[in-house]
C-alpha positions as protocol buffer text, in pm:
chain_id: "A"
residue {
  index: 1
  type: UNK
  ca { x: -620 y: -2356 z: 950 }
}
residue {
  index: 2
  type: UNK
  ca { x: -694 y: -2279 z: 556 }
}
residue {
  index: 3
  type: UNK
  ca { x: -307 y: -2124 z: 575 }
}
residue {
  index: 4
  type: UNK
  ca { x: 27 y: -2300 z: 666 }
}
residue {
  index: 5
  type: UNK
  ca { x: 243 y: -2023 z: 599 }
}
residue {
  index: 6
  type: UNK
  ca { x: 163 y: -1664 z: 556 }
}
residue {
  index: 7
  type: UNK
  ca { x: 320 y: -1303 z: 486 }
}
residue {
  index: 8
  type: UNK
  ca { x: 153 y: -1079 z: 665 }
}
residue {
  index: 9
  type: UNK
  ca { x: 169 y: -699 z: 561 }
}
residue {
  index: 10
  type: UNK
  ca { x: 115 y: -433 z: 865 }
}
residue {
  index: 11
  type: UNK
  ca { x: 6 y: -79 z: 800 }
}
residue {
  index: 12
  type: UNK
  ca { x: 286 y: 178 z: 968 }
}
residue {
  index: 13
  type: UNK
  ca { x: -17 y: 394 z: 1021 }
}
residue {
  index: 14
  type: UNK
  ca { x: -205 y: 151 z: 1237 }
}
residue {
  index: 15
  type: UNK
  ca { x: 19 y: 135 z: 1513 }
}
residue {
  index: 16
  type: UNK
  ca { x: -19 y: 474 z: 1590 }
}
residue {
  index: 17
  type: UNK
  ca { x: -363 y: 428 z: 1726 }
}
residue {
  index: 18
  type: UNK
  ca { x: -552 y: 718 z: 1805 }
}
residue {
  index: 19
  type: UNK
  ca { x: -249 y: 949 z: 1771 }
}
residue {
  index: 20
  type: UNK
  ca { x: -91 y: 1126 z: 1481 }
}
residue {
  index: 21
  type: UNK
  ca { x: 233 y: 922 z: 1496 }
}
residue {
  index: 22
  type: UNK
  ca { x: 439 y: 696 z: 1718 }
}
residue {
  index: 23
  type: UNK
  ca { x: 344 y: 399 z: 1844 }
}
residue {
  index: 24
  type: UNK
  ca { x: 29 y: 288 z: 2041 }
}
residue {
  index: 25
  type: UNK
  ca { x: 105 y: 20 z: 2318 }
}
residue {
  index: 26
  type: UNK
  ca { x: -268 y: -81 z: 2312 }
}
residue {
  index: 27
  type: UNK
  ca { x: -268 y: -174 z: 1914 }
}
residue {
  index: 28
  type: UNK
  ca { x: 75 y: -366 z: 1970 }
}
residue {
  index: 29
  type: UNK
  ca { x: -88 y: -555 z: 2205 }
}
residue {
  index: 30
  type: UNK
  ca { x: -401 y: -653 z: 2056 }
}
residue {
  index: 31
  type: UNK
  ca { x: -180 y: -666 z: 1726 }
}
residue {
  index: 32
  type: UNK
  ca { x: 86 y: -932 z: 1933 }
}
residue {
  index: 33
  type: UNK
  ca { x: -262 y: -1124 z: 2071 }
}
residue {
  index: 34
  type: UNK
  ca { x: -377 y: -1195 z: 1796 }
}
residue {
  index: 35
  type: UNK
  ca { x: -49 y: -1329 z: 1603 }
}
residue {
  index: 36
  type: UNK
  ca { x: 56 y: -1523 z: 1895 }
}
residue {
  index: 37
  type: UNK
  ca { x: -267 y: -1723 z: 1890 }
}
residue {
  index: 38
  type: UNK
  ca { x: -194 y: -1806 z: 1559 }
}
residue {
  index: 39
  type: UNK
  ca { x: 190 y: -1912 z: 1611 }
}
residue {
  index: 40
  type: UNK
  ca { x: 56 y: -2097 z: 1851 }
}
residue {
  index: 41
  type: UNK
  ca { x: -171 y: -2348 z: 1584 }
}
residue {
  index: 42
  type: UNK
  ca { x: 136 y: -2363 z: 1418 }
}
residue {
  index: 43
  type: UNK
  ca { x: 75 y: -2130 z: 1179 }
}
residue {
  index: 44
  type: UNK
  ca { x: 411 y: -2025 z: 1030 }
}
residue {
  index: 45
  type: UNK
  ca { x: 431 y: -1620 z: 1050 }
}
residue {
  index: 46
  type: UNK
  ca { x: 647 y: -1421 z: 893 }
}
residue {
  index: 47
  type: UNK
  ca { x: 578 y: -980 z: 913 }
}
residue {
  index: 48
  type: UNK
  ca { x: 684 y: -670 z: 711 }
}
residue {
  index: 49
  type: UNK
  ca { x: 555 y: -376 z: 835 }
}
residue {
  index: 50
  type: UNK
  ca { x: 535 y: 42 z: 733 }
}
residue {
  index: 51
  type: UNK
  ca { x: 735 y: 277 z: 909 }
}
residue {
  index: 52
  type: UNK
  ca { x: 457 y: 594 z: 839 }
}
residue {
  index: 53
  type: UNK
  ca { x: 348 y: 629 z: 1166 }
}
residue {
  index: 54
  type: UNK
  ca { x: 717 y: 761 z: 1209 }
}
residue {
  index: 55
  type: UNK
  ca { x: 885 y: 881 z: 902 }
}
residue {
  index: 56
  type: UNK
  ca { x: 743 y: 798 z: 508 }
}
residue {
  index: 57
  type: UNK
  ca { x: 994 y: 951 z: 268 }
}
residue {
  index: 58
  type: UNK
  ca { x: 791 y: 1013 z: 15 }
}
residue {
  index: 59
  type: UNK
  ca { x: 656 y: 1289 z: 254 }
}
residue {
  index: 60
  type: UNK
  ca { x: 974 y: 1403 z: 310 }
}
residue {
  index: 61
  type: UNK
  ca { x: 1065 y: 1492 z: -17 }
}
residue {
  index: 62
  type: UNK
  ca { x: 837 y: 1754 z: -2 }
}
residue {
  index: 63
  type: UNK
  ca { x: 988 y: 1905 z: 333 }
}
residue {
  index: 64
  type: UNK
  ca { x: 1296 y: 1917 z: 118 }
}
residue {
  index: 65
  type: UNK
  ca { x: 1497 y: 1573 z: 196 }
}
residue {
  index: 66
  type: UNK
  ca { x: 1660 y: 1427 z: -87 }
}
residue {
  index: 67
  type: UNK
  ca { x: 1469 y: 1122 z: -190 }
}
residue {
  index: 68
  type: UNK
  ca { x: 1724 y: 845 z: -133 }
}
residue {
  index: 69
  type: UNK
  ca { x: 1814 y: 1014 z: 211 }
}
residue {
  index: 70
  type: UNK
  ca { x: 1455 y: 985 z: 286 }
}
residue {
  index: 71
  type: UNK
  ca { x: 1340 y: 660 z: 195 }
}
residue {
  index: 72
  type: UNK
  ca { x: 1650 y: 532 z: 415 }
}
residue {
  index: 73
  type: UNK
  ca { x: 1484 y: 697 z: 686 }
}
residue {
  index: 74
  type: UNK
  ca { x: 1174 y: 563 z: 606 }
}
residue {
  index: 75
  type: UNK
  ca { x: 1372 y: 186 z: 597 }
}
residue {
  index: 76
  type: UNK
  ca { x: 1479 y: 241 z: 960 }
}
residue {
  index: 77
  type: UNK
  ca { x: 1167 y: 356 z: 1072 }
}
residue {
  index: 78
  type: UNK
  ca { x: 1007 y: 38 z: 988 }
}
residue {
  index: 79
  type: UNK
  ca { x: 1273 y: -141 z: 1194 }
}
residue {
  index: 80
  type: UNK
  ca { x: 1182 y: 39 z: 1487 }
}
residue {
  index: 81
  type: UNK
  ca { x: 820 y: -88 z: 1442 }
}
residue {
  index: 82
  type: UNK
  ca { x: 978 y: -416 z: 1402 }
}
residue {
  index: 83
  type: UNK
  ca { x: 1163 y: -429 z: 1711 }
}
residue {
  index: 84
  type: UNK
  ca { x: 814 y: -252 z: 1891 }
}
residue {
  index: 85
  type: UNK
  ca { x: 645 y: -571 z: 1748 }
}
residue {
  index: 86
  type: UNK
  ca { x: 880 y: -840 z: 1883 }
}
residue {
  index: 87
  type: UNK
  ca { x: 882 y: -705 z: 2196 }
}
residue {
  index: 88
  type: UNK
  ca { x: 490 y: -674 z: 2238 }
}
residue {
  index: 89
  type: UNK
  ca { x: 513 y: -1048 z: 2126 }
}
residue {
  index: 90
  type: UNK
  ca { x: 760 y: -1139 z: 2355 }
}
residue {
  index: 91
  type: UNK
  ca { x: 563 y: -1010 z: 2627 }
}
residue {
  index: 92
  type: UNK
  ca { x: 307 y: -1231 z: 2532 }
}
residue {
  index: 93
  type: UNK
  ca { x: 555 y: -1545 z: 2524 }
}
residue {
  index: 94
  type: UNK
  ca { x: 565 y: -1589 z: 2198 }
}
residue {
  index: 95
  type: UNK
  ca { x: 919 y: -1623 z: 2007 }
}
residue {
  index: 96
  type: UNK
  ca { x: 1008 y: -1358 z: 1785 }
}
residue {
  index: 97
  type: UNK
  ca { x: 1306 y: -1308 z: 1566 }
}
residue {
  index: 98
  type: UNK
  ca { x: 1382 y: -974 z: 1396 }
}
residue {
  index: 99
  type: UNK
  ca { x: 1565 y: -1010 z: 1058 }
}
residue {
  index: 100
  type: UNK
  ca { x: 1686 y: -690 z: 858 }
}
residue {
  index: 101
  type: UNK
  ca { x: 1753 y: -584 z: 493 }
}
residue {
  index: 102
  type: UNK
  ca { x: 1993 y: -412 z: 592 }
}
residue {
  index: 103
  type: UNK
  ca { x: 2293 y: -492 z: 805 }
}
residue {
  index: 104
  type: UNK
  ca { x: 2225 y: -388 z: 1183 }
}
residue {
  index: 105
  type: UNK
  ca { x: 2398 y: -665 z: 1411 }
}
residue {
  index: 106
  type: UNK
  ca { x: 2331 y: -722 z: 1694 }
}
residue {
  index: 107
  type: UNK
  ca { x: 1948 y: -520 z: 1646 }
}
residue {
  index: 108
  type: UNK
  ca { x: 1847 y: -729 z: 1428 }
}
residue {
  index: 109
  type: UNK
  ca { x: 2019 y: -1066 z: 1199 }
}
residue {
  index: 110
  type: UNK
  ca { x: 2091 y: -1011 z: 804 }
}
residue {
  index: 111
  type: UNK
  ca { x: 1791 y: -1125 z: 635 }
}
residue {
  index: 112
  type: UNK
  ca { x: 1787 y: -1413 z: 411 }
}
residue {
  index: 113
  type: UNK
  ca { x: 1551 y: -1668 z: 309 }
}
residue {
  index: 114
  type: UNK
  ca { x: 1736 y: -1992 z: 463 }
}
residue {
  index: 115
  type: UNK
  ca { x: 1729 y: -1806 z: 790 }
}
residue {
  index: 116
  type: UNK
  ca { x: 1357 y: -1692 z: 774 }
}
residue {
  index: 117
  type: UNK
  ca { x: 1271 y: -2031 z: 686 }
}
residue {
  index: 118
  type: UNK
  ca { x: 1451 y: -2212 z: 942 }
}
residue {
  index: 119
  type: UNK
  ca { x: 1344 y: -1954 z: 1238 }
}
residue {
  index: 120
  type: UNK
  ca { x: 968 y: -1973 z: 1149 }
}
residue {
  index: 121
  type: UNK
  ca { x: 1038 y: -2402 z: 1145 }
}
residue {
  index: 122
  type: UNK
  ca { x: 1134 y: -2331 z: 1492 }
}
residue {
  index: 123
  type: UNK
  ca { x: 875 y: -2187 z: 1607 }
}
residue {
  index: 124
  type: UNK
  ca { x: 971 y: -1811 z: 1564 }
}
residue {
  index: 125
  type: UNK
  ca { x: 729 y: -1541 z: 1451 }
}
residue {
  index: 126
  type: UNK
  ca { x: 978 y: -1347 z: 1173 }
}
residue {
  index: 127
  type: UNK
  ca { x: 931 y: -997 z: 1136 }
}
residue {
  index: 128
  type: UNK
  ca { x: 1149 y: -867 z: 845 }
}
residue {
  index: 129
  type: UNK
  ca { x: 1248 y: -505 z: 876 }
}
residue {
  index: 130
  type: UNK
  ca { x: 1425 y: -235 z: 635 }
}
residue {
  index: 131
  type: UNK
  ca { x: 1187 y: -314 z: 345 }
}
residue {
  index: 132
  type: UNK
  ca { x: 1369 y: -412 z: 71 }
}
residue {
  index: 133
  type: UNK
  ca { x: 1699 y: -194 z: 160 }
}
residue {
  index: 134
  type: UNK
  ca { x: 1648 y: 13 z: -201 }
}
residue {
  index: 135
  type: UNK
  ca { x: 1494 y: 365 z: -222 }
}
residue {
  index: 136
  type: UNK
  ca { x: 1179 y: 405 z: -445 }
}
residue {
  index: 137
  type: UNK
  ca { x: 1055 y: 57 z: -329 }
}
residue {
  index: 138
  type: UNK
  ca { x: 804 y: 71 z: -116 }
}
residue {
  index: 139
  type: UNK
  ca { x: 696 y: -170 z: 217 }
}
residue {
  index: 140
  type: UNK
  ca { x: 412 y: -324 z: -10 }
}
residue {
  index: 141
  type: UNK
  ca { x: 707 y: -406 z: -223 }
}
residue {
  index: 142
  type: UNK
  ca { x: 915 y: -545 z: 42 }
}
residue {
  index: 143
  type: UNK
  ca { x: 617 y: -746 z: 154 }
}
residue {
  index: 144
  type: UNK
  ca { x: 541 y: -908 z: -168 }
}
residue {
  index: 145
  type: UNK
  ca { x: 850 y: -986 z: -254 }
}
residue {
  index: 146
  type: UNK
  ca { x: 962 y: -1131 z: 127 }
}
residue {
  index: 147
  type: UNK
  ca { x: 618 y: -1319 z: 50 }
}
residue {
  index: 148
  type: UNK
  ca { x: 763 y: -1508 z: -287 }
}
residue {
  index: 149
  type: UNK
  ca { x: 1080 y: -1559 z: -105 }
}
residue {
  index: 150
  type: UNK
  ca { x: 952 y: -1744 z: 198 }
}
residue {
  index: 151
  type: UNK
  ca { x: 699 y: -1917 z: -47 }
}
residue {
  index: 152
  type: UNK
  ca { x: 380 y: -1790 z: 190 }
}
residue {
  index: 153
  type: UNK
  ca { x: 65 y: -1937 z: 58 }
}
residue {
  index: 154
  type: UNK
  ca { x: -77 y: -1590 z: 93 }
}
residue {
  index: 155
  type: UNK
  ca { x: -22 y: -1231 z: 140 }
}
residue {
  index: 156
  type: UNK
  ca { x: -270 y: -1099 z: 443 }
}
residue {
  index: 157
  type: UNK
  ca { x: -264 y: -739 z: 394 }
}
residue {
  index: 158
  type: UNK
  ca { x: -382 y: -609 z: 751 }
}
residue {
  index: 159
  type: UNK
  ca { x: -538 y: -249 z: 786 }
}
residue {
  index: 160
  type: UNK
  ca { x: -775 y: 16 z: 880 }
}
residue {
  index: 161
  type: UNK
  ca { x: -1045 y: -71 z: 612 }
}
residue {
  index: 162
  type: UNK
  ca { x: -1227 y: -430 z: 599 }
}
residue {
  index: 163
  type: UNK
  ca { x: -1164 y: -481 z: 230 }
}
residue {
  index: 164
  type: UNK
  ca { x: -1130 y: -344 z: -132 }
}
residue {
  index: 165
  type: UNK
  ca { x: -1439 y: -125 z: -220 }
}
residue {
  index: 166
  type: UNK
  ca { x: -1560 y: 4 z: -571 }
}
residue {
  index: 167
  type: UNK
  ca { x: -1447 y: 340 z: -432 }
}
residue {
  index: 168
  type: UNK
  ca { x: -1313 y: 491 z: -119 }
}
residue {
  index: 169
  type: UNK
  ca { x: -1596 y: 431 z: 137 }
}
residue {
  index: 170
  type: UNK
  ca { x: -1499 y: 723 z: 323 }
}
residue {
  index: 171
  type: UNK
  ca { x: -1605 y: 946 z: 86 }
}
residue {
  index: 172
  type: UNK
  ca { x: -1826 y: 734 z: -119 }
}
residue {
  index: 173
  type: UNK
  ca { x: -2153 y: 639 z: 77 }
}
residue {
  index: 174
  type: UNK
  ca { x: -2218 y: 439 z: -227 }
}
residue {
  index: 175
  type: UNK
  ca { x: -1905 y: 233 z: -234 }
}
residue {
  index: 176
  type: UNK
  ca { x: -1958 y: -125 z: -229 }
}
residue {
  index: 177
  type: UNK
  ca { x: -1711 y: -387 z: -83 }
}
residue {
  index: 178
  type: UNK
  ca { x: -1572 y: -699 z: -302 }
}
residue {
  index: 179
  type: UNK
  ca { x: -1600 y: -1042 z: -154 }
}
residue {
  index: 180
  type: UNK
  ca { x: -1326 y: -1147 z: -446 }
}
residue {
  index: 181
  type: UNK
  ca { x: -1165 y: -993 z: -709 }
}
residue {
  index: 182
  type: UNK
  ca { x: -918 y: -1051 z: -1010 }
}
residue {
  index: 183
  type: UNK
  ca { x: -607 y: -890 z: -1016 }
}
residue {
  index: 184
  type: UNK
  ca { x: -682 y: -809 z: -1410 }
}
residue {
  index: 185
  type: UNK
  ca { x: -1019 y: -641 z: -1219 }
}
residue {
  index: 186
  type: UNK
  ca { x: -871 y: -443 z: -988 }
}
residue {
  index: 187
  type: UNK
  ca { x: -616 y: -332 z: -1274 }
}
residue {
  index: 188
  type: UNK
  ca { x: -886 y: -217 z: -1515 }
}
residue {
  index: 189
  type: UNK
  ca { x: -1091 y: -76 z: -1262 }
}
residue {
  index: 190
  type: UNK
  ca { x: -787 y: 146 z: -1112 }
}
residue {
  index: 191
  type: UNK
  ca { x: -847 y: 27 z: -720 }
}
residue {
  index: 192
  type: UNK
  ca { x: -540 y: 56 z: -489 }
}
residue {
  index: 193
  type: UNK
  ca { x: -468 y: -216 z: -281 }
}
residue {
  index: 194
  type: UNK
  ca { x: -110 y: -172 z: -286 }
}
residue {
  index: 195
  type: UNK
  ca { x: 132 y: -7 z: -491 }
}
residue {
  index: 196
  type: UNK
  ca { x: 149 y: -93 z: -852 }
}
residue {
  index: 197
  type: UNK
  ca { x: 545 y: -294 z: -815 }
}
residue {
  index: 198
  type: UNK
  ca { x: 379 y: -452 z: -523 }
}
residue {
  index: 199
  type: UNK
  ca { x: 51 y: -596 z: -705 }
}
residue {
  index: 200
  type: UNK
  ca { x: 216 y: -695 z: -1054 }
}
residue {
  index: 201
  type: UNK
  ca { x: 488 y: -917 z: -847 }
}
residue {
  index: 202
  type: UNK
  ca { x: 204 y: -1054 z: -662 }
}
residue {
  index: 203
  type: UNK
  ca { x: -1 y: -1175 z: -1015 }
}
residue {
  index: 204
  type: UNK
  ca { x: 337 y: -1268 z: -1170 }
}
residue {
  index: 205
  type: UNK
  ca { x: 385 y: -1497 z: -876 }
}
residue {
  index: 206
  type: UNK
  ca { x: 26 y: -1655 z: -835 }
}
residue {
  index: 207
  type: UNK
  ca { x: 52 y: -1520 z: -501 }
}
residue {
  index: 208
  type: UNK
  ca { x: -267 y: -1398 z: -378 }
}
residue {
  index: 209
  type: UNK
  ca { x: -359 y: -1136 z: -153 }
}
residue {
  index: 210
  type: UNK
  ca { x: -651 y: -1062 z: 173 }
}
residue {
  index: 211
  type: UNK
  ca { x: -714 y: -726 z: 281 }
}
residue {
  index: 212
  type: UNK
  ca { x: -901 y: -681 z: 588 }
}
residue {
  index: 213
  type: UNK
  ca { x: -910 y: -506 z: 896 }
}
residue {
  index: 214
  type: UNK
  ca { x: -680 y: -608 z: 1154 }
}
residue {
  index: 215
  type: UNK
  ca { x: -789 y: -358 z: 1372 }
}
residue {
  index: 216
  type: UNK
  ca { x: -1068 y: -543 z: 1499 }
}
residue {
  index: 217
  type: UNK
  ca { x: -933 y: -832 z: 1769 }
}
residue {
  index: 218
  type: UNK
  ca { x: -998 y: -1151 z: 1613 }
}
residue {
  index: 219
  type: UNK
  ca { x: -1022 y: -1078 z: 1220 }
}
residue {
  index: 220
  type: UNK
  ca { x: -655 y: -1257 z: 1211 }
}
residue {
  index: 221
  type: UNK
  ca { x: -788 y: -1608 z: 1329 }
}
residue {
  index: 222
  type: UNK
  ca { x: -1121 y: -1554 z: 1102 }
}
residue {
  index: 223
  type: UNK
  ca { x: -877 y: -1522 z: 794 }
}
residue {
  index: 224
  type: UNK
  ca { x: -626 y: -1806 z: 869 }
}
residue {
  index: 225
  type: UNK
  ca { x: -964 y: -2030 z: 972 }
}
residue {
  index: 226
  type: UNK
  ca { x: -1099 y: -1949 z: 631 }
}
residue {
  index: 227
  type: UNK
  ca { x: -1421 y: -1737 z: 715 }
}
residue {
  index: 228
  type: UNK
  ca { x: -1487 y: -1485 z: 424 }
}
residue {
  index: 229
  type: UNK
  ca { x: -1374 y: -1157 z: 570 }
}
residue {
  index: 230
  type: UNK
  ca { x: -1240 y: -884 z: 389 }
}
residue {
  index: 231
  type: UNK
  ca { x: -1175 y: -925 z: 36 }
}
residue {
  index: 232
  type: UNK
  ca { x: -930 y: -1224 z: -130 }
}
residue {
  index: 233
  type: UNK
  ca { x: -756 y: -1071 z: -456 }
}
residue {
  index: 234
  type: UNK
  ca { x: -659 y: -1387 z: -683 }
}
residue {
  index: 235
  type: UNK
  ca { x: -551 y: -1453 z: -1044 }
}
């Protein structure tokens, strides 16, 4: 395997499926598939994932929630996709260990980076929930920084799309997909790949990022095995 250790990023959205929220059992278990074959190399795993297929407080603000009140929301919701996660794992018989920002004993153990370490030594795939327990920071956040913590060689960004494209190809026909790309690129060209707290702690920490589509069974193995899928973001 090209990786040793990753952080891999899940898109709240993406576990909804077909639906409009909630969770999808059929994309937790492809999704629990495909990182169990991986745990089992001995790749060492550790997960954030987005809570939007359930609650995303920035949307809330606008249905008149108090900022704060609904980023916390959005914080638990991504716990609850945690625990969805381990379980689908489980099934699968692969260990999983859910760690929280925030203190939730006995659903989850307090997060920190001794722990993470020593679970994913073990054996454990470590999905860290409650993003980064502050408002205003976002799960890309959480995931970059949980990435620098655990030292993970890379960030895999999983989602819908199969990379980073000169434009949005769902409404750009023309839109052409990057095979690489500079972070200073994707700065001066304005592309979002994650949010902008998320990126610059990426570059700062030489910690580079894949985005590809981890939709499609298999993609996971082609990325830890090194094929060029998606699109690798480096300094």
């Amino acid at each position: 395997m090209k990786y040793k250790r990753i952080l891999l990023k899940l898109s709240g959205e993406s576990l909804q499926g077909t639906s409009t929220h909630g969770l999808s059992t059929d994309v937790l278990q492809s999704y629990a598939r495909q990182i169990g074959e991986m745990a089992r190399t001995g790749v060492q795993i550790g997960i954030v994932i987005g809570g939007g297929n359930i609650f995303r407080g920035l949307s809330g603000v606008g249905r008149g929630f108090d900022r704060v009140k609904g980023d916390q929301m959005g914080m638990l919701a991504t716990i609850i996709n945690s625990l969805a996660l381990q379980s689908a794992l489980e099934s699968e018989g692969v260990p999983a260990k859910v760690l929280t920002s925030i203190r939730m004993e006995p659903i989850g153990e307090y997060y920190s980076k001794a722990k993470a370490l020593e679970y994913m030594a073990a054996g454990n795939v470590v999905i860290i929930g409650g993003g980064t327990s502050n408002p205003y920071f976002s799960t890309d956040s959480a995931s970059a920084l949980r990435g620098i913590e655990i030292e993970a060689e890379v960030l895999l960004k999983g989602t819908r799309v199969d990379g980073v494209y000169t434009a949005d190809p769902e409404k750009d026909p023309t839109a052409t997909k990057f095979d690489t790309i500079t972070f200073d690129e994707v700065y001066s060209r304005g592309l979002k790949i994650m949010d902008l707290t998320a990126f610059t702690l990426c570059k700062e920490n030489k910690l580079p990022i894949v985005v590809f589509d981890m939709d499609t069974e298999g993609n996971l193995a082609k990325v830890l095995g090194g094929e060029p899928i998606g699109t690798l973001v480096t300094l």
